[in-house]
C-alpha positions, -999 to 999 in steps of 0.1 A, spaced: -275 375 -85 -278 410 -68 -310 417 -51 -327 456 -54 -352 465 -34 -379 495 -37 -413 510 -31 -428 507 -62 -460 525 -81 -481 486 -99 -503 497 -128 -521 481 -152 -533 497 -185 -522 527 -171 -543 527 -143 -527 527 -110 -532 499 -88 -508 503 -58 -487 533 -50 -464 518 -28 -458 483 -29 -428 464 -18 -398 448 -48 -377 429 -48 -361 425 -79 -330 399 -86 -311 398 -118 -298 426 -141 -329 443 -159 -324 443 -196 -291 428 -193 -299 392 -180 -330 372 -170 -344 391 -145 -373 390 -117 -384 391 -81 -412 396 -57 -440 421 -49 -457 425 -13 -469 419 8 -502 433 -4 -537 429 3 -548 435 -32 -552 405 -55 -530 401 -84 -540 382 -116 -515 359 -133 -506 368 -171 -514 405 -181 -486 427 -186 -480 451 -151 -457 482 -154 -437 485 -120 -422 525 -116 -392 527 -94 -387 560 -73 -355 568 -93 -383 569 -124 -375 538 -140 -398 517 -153 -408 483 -163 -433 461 -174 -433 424 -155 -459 395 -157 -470 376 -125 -460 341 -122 -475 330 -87 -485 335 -52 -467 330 -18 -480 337 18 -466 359 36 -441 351 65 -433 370 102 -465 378 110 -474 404 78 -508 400 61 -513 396 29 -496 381 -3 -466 382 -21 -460 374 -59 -434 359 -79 -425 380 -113 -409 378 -145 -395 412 -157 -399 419 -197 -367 441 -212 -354 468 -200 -357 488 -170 -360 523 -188 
C-alpha cells in the first residue's frame, strides 16, 4: 500500500484543533480501505468522533481515531492510529 505523508490542519466540529500535525496516510482514499497515523502531538485525541484532516494541496477528509502509540526516537508526545471515511475531496 503506498504511504503519503503531509502537514495536516485536525479539526473537530469545525473548530481547529492543530494546524500542523504530522500524516501519514496508507491506502488509496475513497478508492480502497484507507488509514494511517497522526503525530506526534502533545494534544490529546479522543477515540470515536468524526475529525476532518485538510491536506496542503486542499483536500480534505474526515477520519475517526482508533488508538494511541508512543512515540519512538526520542520525540514527545503521541501518535494515533486512524481510519479514513470516503473520499479525500
Amino acid at each position: 500500500m503506498p504511504v503519503d505523508r503531509y502537514t495536516c490542519r485536525l479539526s473537530l466540529n469545525d473548530v481547529t484543533i492543530v494546524d500542523d500535525l504530522p500524516v501519514h496516510v496508507h491506502g488509496h482514499p475513497g478508492i480502497t480501505d484507507w488509514g494511517g497515523t497522526l503525530g506526534p502531538t502533545e494534544v490529546e485525541l479522543d477515540i470515536g468522533p468524526s475529525y476532518k484532516i485538510l491536506l496542503p494541496d486542499g483536500r480534505e477528509g474526515l477520519i475517526v481515531i482508533k488508538g494511541k502509540r508512543k512515540t519512538w526516537g526520542g520525540e514527545t508526545g503521541m501518535r494515533y492510529e486512524f481510519t479514513g471515511g470516503g473520499f479525500i475531496t
